[in-house]
C-alpha positions in Angstrom: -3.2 -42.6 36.8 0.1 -43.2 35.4 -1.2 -44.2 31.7 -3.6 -40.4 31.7 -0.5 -38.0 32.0 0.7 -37.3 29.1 4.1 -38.1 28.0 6.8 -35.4 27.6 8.7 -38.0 24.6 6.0 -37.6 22.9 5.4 -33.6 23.3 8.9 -33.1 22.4 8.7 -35.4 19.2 6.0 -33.6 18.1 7.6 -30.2 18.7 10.7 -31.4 16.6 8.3 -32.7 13.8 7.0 -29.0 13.6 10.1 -27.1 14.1 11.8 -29.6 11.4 9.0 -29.1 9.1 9.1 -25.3 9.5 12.9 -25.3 8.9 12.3 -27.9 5.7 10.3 -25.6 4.2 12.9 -22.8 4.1 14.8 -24.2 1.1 15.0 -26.4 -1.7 18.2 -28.1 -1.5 17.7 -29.6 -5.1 17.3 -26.4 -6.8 19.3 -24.6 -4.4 16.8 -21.9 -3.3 15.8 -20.6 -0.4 12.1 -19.9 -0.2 11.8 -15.6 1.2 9.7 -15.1 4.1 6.4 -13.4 3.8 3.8 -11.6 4.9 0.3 -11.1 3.3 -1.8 -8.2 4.2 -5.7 -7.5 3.4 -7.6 -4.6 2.9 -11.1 -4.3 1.4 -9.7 -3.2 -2.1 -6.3 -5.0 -2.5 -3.7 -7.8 -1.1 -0.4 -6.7 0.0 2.1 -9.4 0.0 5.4 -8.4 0.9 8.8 -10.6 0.6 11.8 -10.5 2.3 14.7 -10.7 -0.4 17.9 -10.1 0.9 20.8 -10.6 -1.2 19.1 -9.2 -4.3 20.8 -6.6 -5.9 17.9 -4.6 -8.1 14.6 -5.4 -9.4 16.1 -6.5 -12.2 17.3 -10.0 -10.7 13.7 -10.6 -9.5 10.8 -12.4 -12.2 7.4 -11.6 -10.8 4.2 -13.2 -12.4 0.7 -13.5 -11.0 -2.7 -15.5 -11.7 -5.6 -15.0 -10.1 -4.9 -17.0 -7.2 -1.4 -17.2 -6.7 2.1 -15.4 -7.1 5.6 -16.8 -8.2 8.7 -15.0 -7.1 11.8 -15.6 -7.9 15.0 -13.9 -7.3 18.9 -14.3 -8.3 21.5 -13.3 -5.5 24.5 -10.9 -6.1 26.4 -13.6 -4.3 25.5 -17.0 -3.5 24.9 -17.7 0.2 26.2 -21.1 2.0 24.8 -22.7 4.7 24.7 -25.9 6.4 21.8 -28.0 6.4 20.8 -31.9 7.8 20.4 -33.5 10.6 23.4 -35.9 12.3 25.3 -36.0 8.5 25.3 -31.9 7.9 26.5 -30.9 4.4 26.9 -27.3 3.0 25.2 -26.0 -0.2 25.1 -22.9 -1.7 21.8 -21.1 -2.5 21.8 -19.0 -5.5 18.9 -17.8 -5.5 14.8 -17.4 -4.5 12.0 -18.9 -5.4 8.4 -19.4 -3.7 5.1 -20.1 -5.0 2.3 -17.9 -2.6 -1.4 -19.4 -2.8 -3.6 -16.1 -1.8 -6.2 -15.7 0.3 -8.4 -13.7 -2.1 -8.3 -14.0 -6.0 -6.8 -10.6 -7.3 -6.7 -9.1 -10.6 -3.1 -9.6 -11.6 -3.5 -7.3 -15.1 -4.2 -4.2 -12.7 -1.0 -5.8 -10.0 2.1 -3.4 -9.1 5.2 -4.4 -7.3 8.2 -2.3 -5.8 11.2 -3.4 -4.5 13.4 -1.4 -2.0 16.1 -2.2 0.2 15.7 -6.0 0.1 12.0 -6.4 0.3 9.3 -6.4 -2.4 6.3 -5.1 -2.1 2.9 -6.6 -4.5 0.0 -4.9 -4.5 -2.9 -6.9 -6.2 -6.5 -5.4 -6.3 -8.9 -7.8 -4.9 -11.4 -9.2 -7.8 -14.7 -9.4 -7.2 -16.3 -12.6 -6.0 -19.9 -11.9 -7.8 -22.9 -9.4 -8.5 -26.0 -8.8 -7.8 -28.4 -9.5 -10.9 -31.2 -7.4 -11.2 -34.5 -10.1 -12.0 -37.0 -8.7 -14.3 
């Protein structure tokens, strides 16, 4: 019947509620950052996470640090970038710079970690840590 079709309102609100939340989490209008895209890779010896930076100038601009379980990026731009951001009362702010806290999939060794950083994107390369041992029982 009528009341067992689903109702498109109610599709398309939850649609918005996703894309909104999706687009919230892009920046941080207090701190004016925007948070970088990106990407984490596996591989039976390490995690590649890789970060899209544009707007940084050298690796210089960029503070890297690592635990075992998570990375913090962050990144000052050669210029700052404006954009507009709200709903129905848009306002424009300028982001200065990047910032992003990554919880990993895998705990890594950060002490053994490298990074580069090349046109824009930076590339972390975190050996994976092993999870356990055998123990030989006597």
């Amino acid at each position: 019947m009528f009341g067992s079709e689903p109702d498109p309102f109610d599709e398309m609100d939850r649609m918005m509620r996703y894309f909104i939340g999706e687009v919230d989490s892009l920046f941080d209008t207090n701190s004016k950052c925007l948070k970088p895209l990106h990407r984490e890779r596996v591989t039976d010896e390490e995690l590649i996470v890789t970060l899209d930076l544009p707007c940084v100038a050298s690796r210089d601009d960029i503070k890297l640090t690592s635990t075992e379980e998570s990375i913090f990026v962050e990144a000052r731009m050669k210029k700052p970038v404006m954009l507009r951001v709200g709903g129905s009362s848009q306002k424009r702010i300028e982001f200065e710079r990047f910032s992003k806290r990554i919880k990993l999939s895998r705990h890594v060794d950060p002490n053994r970690a490298s990074a580069k950083f090349r046109k824009g994107i930076l590339t972390i390369r975190l050996p994976v840590k092993e999870e356990g041992r055998a123990v030989d029982i006597g």
